[in-house]
N, C-alpha and C positions, 0 to 999 in steps of 0.2 A: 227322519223317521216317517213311514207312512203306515197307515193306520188301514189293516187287512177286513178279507172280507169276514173271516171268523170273527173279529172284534166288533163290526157292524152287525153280524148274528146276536152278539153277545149283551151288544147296547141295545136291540131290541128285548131282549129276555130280560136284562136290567132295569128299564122303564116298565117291562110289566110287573115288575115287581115290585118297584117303586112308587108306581102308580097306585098296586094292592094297598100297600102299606099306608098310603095317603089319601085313600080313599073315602073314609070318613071327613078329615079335614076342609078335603078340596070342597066334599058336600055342605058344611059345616062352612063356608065362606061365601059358600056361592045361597045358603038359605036367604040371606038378608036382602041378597040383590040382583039372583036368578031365579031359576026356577029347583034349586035343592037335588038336582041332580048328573052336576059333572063329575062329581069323583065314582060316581056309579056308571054313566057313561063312558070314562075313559077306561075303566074297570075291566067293562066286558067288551068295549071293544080290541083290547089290549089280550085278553084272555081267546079272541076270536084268531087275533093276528099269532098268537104263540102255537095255536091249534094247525093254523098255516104256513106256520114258519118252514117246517121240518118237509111239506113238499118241496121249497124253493129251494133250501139252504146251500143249495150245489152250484145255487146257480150264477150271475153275477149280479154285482154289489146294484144295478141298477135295477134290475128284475126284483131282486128278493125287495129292496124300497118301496116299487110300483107297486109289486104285491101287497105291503102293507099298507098301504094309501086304501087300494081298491078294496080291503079289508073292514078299514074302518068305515071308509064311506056306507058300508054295504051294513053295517052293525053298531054302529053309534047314533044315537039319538041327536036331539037338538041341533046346537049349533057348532060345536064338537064336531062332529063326524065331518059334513064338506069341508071343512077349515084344516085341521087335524088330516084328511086323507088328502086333499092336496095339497099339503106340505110335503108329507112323504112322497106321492107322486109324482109332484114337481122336482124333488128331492134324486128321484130315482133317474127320471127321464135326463137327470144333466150329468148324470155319471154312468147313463148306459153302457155295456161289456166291460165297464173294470171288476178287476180284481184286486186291485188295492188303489189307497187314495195318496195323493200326497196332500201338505198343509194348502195348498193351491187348491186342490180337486175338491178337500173337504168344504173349505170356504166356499169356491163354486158351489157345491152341493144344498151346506143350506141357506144359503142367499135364496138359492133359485125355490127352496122351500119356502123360503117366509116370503117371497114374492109375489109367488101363486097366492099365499093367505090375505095378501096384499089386498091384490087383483079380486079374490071371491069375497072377500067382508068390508072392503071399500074404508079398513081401518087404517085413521093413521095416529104417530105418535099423540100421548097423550088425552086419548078417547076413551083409556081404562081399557083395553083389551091385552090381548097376548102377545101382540106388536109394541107393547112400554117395553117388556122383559125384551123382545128377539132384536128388536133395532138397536138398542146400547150394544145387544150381544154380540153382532155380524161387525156393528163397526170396531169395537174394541179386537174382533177375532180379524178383521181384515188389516188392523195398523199393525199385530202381531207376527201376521206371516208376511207381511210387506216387510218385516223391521229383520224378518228371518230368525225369528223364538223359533224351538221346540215344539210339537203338538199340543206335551203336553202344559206348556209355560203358554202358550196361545190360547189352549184351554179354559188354560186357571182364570187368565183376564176376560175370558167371554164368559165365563161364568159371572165371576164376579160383576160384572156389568150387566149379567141377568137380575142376578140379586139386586141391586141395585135398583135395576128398574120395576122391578116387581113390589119391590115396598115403597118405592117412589108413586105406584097408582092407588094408594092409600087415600092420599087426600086428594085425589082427582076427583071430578063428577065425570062420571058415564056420558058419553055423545053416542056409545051404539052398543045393540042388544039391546037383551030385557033389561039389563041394571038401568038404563038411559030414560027409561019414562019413570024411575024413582025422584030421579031431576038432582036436588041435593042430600036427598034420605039417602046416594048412593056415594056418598063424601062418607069416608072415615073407615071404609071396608079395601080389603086388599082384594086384587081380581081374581077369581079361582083361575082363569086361560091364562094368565102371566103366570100364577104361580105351578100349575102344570109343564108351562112353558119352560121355566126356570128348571124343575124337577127332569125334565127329557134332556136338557141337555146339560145336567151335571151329570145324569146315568151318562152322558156320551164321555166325559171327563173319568171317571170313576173307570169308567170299562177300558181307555188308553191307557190309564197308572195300574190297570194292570188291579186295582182292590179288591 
């Protein structure tokens, strides 16, 4: 099964919806131990990238991604916006001129995402950021298509390993961002960037099965 460029169209319109929907929440997580607003940051900047989606949407699966990188960099606040647009960027640049992905190309695609986010927030596991959720996620997505699952069964275990890691940075303290000069006042809160995290790419799951 390989996963088209229509359905990459479609998991972006899926996150921005999803994003909508959880928008209050994410703000609502992030009051205690941010600055109270990433679910409004990813909001409009998602609302920016839907605005420009329908230039690229012809084009291929690597461009339409860049473009939403370069999208959000350009329209999301804080620390969201460089994080979040080189994911997609990096995301795009390793899939340049396809037009559809296999279970190999997508794993390439967002390793090379959450690598860049790597590489720009100097985060690593266990820091409380949006690297808890993506690092269970890439490895549990990479034993899947090594072991030759299904998309959407490769899926289901990256996901769930997002989950996973997303309520696992509950009882963390912060080592980076604003939550991190909380010290231990940031022990007992779940991380809005993991749980964003988590949300983008079960939209990616949701939008394969086809829901």
């Amino acid at each position: 099964m390989t996963v088209t460029k229509e359905q990459i169209v479609t998991w972006l319109e899926e996150t921005a919806v999803v994003l909508n929907e959880n928008k209050e929440y994410l703000t609502e997580l992030d009051s205690p131990i941010g600055d109270a607003d990433h679910g409004i940051n990813m909001t409009r900047g998602f609302n920016k990238v839907m605005e420009k989606l329908p230039t690229v949407a012809d084009k291929d699966i690597g461009n339409i991604l860049k473009t939403t990188g370069m999208t959000l960099l350009s329209s999301v606040g804080g620390a969201s916006g460089p994080l979040y647009g080189t994911f997609y960027m990096r995301a795009g640049m390793a899939v340049m001129a396809k037009e559809e992905l296999s279970n190999e190309d997508l794993y390439k695609m967002l390793q090379a995402g959450v690598d860049g986010v790597v590489q720009r927030g100097r985060a690593v596991p266990e820091d409380k950021t949006m690297i808890d959720a993506w690092t269970p996620a890439m490895s549990a997505l990479k034993a899947a298509v090594e072991a030759g699952d299904d998309t959407v069964t490769a899926l289901e275990k990256s996901v769930a390993a997002a989950e996973q890691g997303m309520k696992d940075t509950i009882p963390m303290q912060a080592r980076k961002g604003r939550a991190s000069y909380l010290g231990e006042r940031s022990i007992g809160h779940q991380d809005p960037g993991a749980t964003s995290s988590y949300l983008i790419i079960n939209a990616l799951l949701e939008t394969v099965k086809g829901v």
